[in-house]
C-alpha positions in Angstrom: -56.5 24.0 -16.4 -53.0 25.3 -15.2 -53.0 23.3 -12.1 -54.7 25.9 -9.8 -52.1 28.1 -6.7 -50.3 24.9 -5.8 -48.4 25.0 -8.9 -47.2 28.4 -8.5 -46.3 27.7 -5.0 -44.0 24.7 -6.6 -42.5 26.9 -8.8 -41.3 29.4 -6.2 -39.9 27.2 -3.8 -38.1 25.6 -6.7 -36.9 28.6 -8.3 -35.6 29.8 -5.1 -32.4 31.1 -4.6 -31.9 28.9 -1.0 -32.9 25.9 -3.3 -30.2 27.1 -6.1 -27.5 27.1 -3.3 -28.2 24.0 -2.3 -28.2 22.3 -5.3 -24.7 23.4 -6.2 -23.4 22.4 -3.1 -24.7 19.4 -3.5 -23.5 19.0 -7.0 -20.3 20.2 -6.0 -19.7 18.0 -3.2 -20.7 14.8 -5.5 -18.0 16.1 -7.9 -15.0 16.9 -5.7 -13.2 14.2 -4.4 -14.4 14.3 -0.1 -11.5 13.9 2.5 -10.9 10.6 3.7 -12.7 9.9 7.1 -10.3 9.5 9.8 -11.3 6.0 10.8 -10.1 5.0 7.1 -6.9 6.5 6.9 -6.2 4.8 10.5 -7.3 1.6 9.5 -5.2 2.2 6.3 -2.1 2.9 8.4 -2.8 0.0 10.7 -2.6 -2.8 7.9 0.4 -1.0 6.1 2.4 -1.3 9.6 0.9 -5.3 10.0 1.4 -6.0 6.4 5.0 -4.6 6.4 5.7 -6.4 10.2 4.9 -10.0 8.9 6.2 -9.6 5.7 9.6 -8.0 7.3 9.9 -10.7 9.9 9.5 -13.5 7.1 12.0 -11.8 5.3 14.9 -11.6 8.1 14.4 -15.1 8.9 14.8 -16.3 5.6 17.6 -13.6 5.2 19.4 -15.7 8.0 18.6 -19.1 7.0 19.9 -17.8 3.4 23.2 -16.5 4.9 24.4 -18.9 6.9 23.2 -22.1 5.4 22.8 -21.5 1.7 25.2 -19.6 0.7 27.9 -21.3 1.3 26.9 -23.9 -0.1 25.4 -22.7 -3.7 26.9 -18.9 -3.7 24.8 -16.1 -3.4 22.9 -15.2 -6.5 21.2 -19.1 -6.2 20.6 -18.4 -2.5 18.5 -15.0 -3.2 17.2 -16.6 -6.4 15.9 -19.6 -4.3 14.3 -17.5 -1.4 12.5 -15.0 -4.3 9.7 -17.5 -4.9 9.5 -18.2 -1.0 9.0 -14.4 -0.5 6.7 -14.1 -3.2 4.2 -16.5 -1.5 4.5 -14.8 1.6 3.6 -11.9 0.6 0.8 -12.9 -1.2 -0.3 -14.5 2.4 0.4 -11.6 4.2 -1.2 -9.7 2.4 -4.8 -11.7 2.1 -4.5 -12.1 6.0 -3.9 -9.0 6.9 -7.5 -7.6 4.2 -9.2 -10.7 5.9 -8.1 -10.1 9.3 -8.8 -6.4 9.7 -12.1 -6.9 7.4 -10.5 -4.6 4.7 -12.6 -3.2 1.7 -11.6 -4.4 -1.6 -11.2 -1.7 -3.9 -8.2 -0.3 -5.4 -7.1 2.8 -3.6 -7.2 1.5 0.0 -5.6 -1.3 -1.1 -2.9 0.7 -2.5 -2.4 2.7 0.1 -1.5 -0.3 2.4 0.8 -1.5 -0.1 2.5 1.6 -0.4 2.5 2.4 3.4 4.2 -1.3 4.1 6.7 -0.5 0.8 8.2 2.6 2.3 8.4 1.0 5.9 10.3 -1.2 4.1 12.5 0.7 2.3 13.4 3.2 5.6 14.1 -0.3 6.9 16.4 -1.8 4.2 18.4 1.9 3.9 18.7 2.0 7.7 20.4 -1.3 7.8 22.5 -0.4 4.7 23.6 3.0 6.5 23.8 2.1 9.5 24.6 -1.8 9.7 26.9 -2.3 6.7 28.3 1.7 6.8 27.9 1.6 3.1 26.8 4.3 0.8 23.7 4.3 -1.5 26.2 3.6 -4.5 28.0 0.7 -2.9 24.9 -0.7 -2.0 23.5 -0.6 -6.1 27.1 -1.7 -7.0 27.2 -4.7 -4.6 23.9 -6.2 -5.4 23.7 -9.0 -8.7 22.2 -7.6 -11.4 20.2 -10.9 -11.8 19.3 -11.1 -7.8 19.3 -7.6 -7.7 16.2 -7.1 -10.4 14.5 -9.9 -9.5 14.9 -8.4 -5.8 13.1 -4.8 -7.3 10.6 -7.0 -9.3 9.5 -8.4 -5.6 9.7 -4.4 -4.0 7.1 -4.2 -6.7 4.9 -7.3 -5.9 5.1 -6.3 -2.5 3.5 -2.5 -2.8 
């Protein structure tokens, strides 16, 4: 039996060229990498800007406790070596309340992206205070930091992203 004119039918709707067309498209969409939907890349946006506003607030409040009540008592490297650990764990609660708050997937690449978004609002920050605030150049800056404070300072840039 050779399965009778429904078989043939089959075979011509399969071996269409419509059908080819789609199938490519569809195995080319599945392959290339889709655009971001706009909902996600807002959302994305909106924790970087939260994660970098709490963590940035945290961070000027200990800078002023740290200037004008510890340093002069221990010197500076201790002072920024003591508030490291203390900006380590906020960060680590900032960061789990702003995925928990705004209901955040957790995979890597968004996750990144907040980091990432919340490091370079960050860094305009820090250089527009350095410019601007202490009228120093990008070299004085590097020469003026303590290379022990000063790495451990980049090790935290990097927690932070």
């Amino acid at each position: 039996m050779d399965g009778g004119p429904y078989i043939g039918y089959l075979r011509a709707c399969f071996s269409s060229e419509r059908t080819k067309e789609y199938r490519m498209a569809k195995l080319s969409a599945t392959i290339s990498p889709k655009e971001p939907s706009q909902p996600a890349v807002r959302k994305t946006l909106k924790a970087g800007v939260l994660y970098f506003s709490l963590t940035f607030t945290t961070g000027f409040l200990l800078g002023i406790i740290r200037t004008l009540w510890v340093v002069p008592c221990v010197g500076v490297r201790v002072a920024e070596l003591m508030e490291a650990p203390i900006m380590f764990v906020a960060i680590i609660l900032a960061a789990r309340w702003v995925v928990r708050y705004l209901s955040f997937p957790l995979t890597l690449t968004p996750l990144l992206g907040v980091g990432l978004i919340g490091l370079g609002l960050l860094l305009v920050a820090e250089l527009t205070v350095v410019f601007w605030g202490r009228r120093l150049t990008i070299t004085e800056y590097l020469a003026s930091r303590d290379p022990v404070a000063g790495t451990v300072y980049l090790l935290m840039l990097a927690a932070f992203a």
